[in-house]
C-alpha positions as CSV (number, residue, x, y, z in Angstrom):
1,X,64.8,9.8,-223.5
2,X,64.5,8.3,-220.2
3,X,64.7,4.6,-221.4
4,X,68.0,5.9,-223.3
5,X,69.1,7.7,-219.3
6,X,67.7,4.1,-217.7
7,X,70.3,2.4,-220.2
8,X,73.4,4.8,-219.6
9,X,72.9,4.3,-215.6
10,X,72.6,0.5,-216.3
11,X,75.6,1.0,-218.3
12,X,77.9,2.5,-216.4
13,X,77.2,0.1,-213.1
14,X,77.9,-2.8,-215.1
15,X,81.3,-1.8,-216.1
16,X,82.0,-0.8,-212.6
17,X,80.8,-4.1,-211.1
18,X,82.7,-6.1,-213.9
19,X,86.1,-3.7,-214.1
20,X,86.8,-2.4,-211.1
21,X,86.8,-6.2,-209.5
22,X,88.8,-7.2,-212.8
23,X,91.2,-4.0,-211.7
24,X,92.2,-4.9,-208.2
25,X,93.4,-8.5,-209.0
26,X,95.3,-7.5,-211.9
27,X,97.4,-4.4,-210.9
28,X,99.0,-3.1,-208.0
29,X,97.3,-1.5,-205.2
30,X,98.2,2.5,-205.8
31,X,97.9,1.6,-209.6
32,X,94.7,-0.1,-209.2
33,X,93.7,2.9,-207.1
34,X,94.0,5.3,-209.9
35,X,92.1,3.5,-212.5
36,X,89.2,2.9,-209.7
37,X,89.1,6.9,-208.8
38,X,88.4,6.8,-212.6
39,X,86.2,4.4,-213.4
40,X,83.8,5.4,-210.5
41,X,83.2,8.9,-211.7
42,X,83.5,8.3,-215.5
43,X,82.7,4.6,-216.5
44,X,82.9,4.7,-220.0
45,X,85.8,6.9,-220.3
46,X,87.1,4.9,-217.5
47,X,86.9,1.5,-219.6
48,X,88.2,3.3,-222.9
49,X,91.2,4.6,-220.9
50,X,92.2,1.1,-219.0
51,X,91.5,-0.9,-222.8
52,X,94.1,1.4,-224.4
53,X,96.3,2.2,-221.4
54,X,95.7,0.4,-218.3
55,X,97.8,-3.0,-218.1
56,X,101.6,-2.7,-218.3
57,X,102.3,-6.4,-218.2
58,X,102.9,-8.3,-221.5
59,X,101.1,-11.9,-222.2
60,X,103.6,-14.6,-220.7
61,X,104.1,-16.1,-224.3
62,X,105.5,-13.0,-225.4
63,X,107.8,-12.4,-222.7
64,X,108.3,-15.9,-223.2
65,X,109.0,-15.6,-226.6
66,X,111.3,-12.5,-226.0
67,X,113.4,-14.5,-223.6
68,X,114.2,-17.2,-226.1
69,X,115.5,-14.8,-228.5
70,X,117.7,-12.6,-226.3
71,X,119.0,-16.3,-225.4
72,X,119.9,-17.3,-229.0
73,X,121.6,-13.9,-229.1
74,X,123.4,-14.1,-226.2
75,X,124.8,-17.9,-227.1
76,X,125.5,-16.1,-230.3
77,X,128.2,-13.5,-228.4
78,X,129.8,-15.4,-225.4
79,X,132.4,-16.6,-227.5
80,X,133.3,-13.7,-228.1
81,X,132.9,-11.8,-224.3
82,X,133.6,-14.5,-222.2
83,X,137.6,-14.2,-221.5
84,X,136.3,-10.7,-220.7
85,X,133.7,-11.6,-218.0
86,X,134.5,-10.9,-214.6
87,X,133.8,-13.0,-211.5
88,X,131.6,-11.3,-208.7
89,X,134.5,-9.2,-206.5
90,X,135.8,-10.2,-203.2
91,X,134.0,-8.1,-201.0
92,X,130.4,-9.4,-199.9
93,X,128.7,-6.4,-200.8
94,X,129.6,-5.8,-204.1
95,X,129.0,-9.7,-204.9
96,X,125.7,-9.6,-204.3
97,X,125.0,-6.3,-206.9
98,X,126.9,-8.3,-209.3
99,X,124.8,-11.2,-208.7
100,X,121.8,-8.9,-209.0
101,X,122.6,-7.1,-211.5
102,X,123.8,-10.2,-213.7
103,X,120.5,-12.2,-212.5
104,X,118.2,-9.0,-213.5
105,X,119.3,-8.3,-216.9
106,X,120.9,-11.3,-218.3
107,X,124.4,-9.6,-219.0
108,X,127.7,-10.1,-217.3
109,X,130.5,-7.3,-216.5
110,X,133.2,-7.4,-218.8
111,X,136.6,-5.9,-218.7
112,X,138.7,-4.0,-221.2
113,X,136.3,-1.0,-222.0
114,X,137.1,3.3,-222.1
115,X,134.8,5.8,-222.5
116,X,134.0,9.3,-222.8
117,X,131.4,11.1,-221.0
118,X,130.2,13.9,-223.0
119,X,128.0,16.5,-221.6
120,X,127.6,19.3,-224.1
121,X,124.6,18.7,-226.8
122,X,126.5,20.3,-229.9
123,X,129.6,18.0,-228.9
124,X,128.2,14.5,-229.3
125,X,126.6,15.7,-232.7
126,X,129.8,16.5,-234.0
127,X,131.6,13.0,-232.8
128,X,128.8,11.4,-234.0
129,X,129.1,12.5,-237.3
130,X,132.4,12.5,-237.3
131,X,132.6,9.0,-236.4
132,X,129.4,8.1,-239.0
133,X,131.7,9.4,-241.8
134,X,134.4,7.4,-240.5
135,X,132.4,3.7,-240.6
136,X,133.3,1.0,-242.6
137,X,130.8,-1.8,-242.3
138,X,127.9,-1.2,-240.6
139,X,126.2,1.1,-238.6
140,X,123.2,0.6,-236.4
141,X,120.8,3.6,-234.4
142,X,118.2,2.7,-232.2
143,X,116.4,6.3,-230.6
144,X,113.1,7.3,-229.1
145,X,112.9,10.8,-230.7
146,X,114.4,11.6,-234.1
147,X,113.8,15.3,-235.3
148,X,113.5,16.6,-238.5
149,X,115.1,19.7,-237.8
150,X,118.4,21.2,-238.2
151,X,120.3,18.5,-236.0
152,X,118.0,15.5,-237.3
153,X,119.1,16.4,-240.9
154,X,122.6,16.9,-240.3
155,X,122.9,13.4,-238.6
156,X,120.4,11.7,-241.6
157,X,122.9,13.4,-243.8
158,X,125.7,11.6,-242.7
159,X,123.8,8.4,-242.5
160,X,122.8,9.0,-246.2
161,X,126.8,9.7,-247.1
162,X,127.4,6.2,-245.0
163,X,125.2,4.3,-246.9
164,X,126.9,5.9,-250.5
165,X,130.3,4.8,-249.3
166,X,128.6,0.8,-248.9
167,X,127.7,0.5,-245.1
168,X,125.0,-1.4,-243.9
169,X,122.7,0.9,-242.2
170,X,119.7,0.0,-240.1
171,X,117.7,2.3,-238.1
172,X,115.5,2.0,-235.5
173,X,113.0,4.9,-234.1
174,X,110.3,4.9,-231.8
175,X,106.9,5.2,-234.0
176,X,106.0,8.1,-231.3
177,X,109.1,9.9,-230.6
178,X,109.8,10.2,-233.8
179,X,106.2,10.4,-235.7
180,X,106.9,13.3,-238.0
181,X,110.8,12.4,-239.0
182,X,109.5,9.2,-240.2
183,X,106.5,11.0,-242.2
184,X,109.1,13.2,-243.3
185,X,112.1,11.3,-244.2
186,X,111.4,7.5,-243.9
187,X,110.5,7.0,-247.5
188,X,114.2,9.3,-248.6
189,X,116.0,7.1,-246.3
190,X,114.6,3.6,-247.8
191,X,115.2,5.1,-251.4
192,X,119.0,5.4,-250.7
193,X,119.0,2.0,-249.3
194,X,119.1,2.7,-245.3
195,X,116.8,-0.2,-243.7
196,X,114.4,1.7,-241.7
197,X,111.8,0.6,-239.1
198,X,109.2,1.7,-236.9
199,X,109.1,0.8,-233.6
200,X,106.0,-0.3,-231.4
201,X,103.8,1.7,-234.4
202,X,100.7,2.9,-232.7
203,X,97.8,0.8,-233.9
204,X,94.1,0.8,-231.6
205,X,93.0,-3.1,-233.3
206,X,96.0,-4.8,-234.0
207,X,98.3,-3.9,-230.7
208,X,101.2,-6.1,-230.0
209,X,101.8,-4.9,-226.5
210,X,98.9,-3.9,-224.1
211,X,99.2,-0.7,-223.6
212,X,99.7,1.7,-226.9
213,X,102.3,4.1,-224.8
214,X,104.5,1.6,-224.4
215,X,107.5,3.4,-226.0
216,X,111.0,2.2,-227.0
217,X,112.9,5.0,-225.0
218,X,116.7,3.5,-225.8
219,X,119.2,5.7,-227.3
220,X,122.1,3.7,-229.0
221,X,124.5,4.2,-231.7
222,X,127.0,1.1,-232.7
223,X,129.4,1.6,-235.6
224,X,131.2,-1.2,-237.0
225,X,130.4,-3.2,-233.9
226,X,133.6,-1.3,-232.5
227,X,132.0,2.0,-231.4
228,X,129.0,2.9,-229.2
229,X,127.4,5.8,-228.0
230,X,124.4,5.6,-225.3
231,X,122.7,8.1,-222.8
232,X,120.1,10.4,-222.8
233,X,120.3,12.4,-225.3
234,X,118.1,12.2,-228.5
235,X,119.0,13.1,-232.6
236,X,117.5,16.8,-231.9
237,X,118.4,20.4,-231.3
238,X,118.9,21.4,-228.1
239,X,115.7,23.1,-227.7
240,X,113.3,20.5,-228.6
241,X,112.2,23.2,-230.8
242,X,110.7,25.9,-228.2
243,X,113.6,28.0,-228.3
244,X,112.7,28.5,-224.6
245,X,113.6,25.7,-222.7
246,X,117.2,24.0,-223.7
247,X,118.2,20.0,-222.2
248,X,121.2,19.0,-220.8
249,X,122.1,16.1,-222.1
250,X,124.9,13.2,-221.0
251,X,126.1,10.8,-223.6
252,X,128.9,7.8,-223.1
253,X,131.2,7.2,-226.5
254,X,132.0,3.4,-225.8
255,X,134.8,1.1,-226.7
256,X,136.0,-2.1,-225.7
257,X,134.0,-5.6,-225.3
258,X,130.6,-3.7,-223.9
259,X,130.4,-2.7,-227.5
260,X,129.3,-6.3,-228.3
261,X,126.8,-6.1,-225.8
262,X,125.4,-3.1,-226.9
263,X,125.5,-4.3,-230.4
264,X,123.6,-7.6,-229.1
265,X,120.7,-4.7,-227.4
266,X,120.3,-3.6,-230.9
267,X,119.9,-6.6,-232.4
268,X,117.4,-7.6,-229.9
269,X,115.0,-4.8,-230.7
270,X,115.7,-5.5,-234.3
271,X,114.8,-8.9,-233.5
272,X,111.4,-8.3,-231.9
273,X,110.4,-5.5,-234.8
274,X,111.1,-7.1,-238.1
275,X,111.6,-11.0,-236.9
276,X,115.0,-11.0,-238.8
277,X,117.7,-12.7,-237.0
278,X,120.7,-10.3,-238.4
279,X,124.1,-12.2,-239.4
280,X,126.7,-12.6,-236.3
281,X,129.2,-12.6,-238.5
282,X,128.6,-9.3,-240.1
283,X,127.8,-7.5,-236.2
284,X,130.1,-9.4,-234.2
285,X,133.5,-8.3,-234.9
286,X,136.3,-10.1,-232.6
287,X,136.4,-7.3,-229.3
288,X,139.3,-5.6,-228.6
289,X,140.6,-4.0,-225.3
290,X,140.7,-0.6,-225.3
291,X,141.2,0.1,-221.5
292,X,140.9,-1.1,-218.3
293,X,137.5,0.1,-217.3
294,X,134.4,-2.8,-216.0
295,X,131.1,-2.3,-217.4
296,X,128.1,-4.0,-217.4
297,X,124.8,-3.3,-219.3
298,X,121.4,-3.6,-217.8
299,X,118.3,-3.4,-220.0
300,X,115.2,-2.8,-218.7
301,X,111.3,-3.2,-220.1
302,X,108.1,-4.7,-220.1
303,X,109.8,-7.7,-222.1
304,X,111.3,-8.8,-218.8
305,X,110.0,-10.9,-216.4
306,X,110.3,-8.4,-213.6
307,X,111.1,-4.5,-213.3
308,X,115.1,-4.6,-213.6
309,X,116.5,-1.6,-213.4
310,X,114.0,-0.5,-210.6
311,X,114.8,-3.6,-208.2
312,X,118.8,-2.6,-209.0
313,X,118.3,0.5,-207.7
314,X,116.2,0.3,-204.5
315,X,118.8,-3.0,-203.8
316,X,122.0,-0.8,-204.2
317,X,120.2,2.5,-201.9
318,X,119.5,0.4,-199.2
319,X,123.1,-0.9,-199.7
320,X,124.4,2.6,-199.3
321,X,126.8,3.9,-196.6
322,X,127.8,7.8,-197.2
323,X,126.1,9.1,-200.0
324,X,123.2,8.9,-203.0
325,X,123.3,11.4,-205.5
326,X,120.3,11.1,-208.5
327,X,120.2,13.6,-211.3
328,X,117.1,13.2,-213.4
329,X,114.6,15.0,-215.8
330,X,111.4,13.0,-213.9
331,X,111.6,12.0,-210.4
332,X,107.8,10.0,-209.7
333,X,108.9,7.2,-207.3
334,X,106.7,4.6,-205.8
335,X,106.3,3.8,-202.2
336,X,109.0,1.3,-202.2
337,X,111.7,3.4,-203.9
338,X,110.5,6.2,-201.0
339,X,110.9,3.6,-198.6
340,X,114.4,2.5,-199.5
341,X,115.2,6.7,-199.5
342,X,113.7,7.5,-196.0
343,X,115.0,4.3,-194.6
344,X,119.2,5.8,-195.9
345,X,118.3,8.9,-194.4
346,X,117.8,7.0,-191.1
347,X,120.7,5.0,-191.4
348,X,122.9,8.5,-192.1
349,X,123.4,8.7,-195.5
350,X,122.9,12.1,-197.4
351,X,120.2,11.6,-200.1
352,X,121.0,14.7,-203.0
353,X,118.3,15.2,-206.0
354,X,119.1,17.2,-209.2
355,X,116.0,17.8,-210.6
356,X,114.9,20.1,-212.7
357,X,113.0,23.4,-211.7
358,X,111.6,23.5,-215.3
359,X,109.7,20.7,-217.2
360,X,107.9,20.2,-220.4
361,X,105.4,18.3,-219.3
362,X,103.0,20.3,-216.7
363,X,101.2,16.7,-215.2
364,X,104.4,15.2,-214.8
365,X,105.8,18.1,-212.9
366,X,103.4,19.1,-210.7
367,X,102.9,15.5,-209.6
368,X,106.9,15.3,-209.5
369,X,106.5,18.6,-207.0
370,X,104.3,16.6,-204.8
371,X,106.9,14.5,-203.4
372,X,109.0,17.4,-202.4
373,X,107.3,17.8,-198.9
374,X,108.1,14.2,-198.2
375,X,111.6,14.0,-199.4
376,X,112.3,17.4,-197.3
377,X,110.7,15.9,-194.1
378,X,112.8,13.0,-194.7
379,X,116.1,14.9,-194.5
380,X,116.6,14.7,-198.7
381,X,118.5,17.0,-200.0
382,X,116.3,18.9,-203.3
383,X,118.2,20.7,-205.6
384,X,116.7,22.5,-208.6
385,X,118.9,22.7,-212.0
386,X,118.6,26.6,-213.4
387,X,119.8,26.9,-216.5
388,X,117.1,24.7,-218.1
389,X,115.7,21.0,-218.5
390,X,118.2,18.9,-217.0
391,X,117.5,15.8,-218.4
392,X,120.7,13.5,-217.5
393,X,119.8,10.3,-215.8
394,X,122.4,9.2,-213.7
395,X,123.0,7.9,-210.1
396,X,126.2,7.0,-207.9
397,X,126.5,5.3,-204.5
398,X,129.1,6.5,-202.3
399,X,132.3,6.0,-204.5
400,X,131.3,2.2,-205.0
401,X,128.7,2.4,-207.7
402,X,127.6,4.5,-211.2
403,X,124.3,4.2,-213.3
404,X,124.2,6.0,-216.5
405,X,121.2,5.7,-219.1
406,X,118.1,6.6,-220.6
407,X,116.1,5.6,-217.8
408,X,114.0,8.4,-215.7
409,X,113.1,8.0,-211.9
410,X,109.5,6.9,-212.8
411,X,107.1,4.8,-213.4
412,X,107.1,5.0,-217.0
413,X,110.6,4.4,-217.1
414,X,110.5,1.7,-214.6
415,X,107.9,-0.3,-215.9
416,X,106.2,0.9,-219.2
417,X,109.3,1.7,-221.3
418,X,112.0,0.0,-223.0
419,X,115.4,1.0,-221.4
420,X,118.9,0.7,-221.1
421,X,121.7,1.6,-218.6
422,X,125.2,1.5,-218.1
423,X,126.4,0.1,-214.5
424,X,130.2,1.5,-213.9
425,X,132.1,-0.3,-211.7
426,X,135.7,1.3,-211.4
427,X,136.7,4.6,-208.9
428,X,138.4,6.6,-211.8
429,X,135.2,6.9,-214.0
430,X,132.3,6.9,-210.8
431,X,134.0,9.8,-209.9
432,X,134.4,11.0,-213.4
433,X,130.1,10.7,-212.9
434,X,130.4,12.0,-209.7
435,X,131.7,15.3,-211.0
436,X,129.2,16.0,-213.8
437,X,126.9,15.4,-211.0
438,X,128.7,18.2,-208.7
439,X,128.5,20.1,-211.5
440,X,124.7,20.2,-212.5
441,X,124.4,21.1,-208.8
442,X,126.3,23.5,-208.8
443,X,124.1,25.4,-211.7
444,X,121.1,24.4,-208.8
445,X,119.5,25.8,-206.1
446,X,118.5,24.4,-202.8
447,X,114.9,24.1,-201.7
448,X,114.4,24.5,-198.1
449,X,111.3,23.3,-196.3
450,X,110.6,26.6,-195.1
451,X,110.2,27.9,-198.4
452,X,108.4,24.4,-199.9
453,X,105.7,24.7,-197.0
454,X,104.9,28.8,-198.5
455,X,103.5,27.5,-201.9
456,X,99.1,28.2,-201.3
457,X,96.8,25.8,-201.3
458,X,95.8,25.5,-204.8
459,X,99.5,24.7,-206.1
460,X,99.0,21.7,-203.1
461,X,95.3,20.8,-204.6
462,X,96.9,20.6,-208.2
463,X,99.8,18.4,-206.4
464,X,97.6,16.3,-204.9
465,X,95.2,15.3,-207.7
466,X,98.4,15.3,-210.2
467,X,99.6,12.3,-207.2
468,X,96.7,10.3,-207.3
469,X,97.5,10.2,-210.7
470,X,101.1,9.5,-210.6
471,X,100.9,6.0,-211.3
472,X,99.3,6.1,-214.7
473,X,101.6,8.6,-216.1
């Protein structure tokens, strides 16, 4: 017994002297952190956690490899987008976010696009559908959760009727997000002829990414390559099932040229899952104008050489003159994006958070509620949505600048997931954000610092070992 005790102290000073060195060259200082705080205490548990979960980054040949076939794609459609393309503007500022943004995610703005912003849940299910029944040709679904439940049948069902009138339908959904539709209904769908696949599936030995949370978190729906829908809402009741907690939800219905670029997103992930390079011909209708609006899409993921939509953002707040307004479900910055927010504040701009008072996930919250103090002292403005789990991702810039997405205010989001956002460009619809904005806070309450500094010490304890473990979640 004490050869065996001998053996497990041997053991356990071996992985620290061999990981944690391994650790601190390969990650990020306050990442790096973490995993050491872990490793110290529980070795073994430390090296289990870091094999499955600890490296974000993808190999360089993949990301490598990626690049090349967003590139073949991309020659594939600029025929086709670029009398829509539009130069940077005149005005110095805005030049270089177009620059940025063009630089970071590989897609130009493009001109000629309407939309509609939807906001209630029910709504978009019954456009959806409506607009699934009305498809001609094809019809293509990327989402992160897809539930078997009343919602999840209703929109299979319409998929199922799509597929009887001749349409080509291919669906992607996240192997976690949407585990037990895919147990349930994967093998009813492929019967009918629907071309279903799994995305990322969750294998411990033969792992194509580094990390087995890596998740697929897009939402996108393109019919006929004419007609999109993207945002954050997933094919679910409102609920999530809990009949407790209900998410507000904000989905774009797209026309216009940004359709082929969101039909060229899809076929990128189709792409990278099943290594079949779908027909141009059959996805890439001729675009049409259908308004007058500038769009640009910006992808974001471990796929890319750097974190996109996170340098876009902390680029376009330092940028800021008036006003930054975020709305999201998860709010975990890092130092930088803190930086960029107490740094406004100094400069004069007002700083408002929607965020949500209640979460469904307890570790994300409480480490969300850390930051609270710091965002108060700064001058932020916190705002906490009532009525349930707000879980719109948007931000807007004074009256210069709109991001709607699927993308949280995390690290996750910024540099684990797959992601994609909308930049807006135009006055008429940033304000058209701005007001669904002013509306989620007007269903919120303000937290004061007086009030934030009452909470007792063990809600602080929880906050601060929740931190320290804010950038592995």
């Amino acid at each position: 017994m004490q050869t065996i005790s001998y053996l497990y102290l041997i053991g356990e000073w071996i992985i620290r002297l061999i990981l944690i060195p391994f650790i601190a060259w390969r990650l990020r200082p306050p990442v790096a952190l973490a995993w050491i705080a872990v490793i110290s205490f529980q070795p073994f548990l430390g090296i289990v956690g870091y094999s499955l979960f600890g490296d974000p980054r993808l190999p360089r040949k993949r990301i490598a490899e990626h690049a090349r076939r967003r590139k073949r794609l991309q020659l594939d459609i600029w025929p086709m987008i670029k009398n829509y393309c539009v130069e940077p503007p005149e005005a110095e500022q805005d030049a270089s976010t177009h620059l940025l943004s063009v630089q970071l995610g590989e897609m130009p703005a493009v001109r000629g696009n309407s939309f509609t912003l939807l906001n209630d849940t029910q709504e978009v299910i019954e456009r959806l559908i409506e607009d699934i029944d009305r498809a001609d040709c094809t019809l293509h679904m990327l989402f992160y959760i897809w539930r078997d439940d009343e919602t999840g049948q209703r929109v299979t069902d319409a998929v199922l009727r799509a597929r009887q009138r001749g349409v080509t339908c291919r669906l992607l959904l996240d192997a976690v997000g949407s585990r037990s539709f895919l147990k349930n209904q994967m093998a009813r769908l492929r019967a009918a002829g629907v071309d279903v696949h799994i995305v990322l599936p969750v294998n411990l030995f033969r792992r194509r990414f580094h990390r087995i949370d890596m998740r697929n978190h897009r939402k996108l729906v393109v019919i006929d390559g004419r007609l999109a829908y993207t945002g954050s809402q997933n094919i679910v009741d409102a609920d999530y099932g809990t009949k407790k907690l209900v998410w507000y939800d904000l989905m774009m219905r797209l026309q216009g040229p940004i359709v082929t670029q969101l039909q060229s997103m899809f076929m990128t992930d189709w792409y990278a899952e099943t290594d079949e390079k779908l027909n141009p011909i059959e996805c890439f209708p001729t675009p049409q104008e259908s308004g007058s609006y500038i769009l640009e899409l910006i992808p974001s993921g471990p796929t890319y050489r750097t974190e996109n939509l996170h340098r876009l953002i902390v680029a376009k707040i330092y940028e800021a003159r008036q006003q930054v307004m975020i709305t999201t479900p998860y709010f975990i910055p890092d130092d930088s994006l803190l930086q960029a927010i107490e740094v406004a504040r100094l400069r004069g701009v007002r700083i408002i958070l929607v965020l949500p008072e209640h979460s469904d996930q307890i570790l994300v919250s409480t480490a969300q509620r850390s930051y609270y103090e710091q965002l108060l002292e700064y001058g932020a403005e916190v705002y906490l949505f009532q009525p349930g789990l707000l879980h719109s991702k948007t931000l807007t810039i004074d009256d210069r600048f709109a991001l709607v997405g699927t993308s949280n205010m995390d690290v996750r989001s910024f540099k684990l997931n797959l992601e994609m956002n909308l930049i807006l460009f135009d006055p008429e619809p940033i304000r058209t954000v701005q007001q669904q904005q002013e509306a989620y806070l007007a269903q919120s309450r303000r937290l004061y610092a007086a009030e934030w500094s009452k909470r007792g010490m063990m809600q602080e304890a929880r906050e601060a070992v929740a931190r320290l473990l804010a950038p592995l979640l």
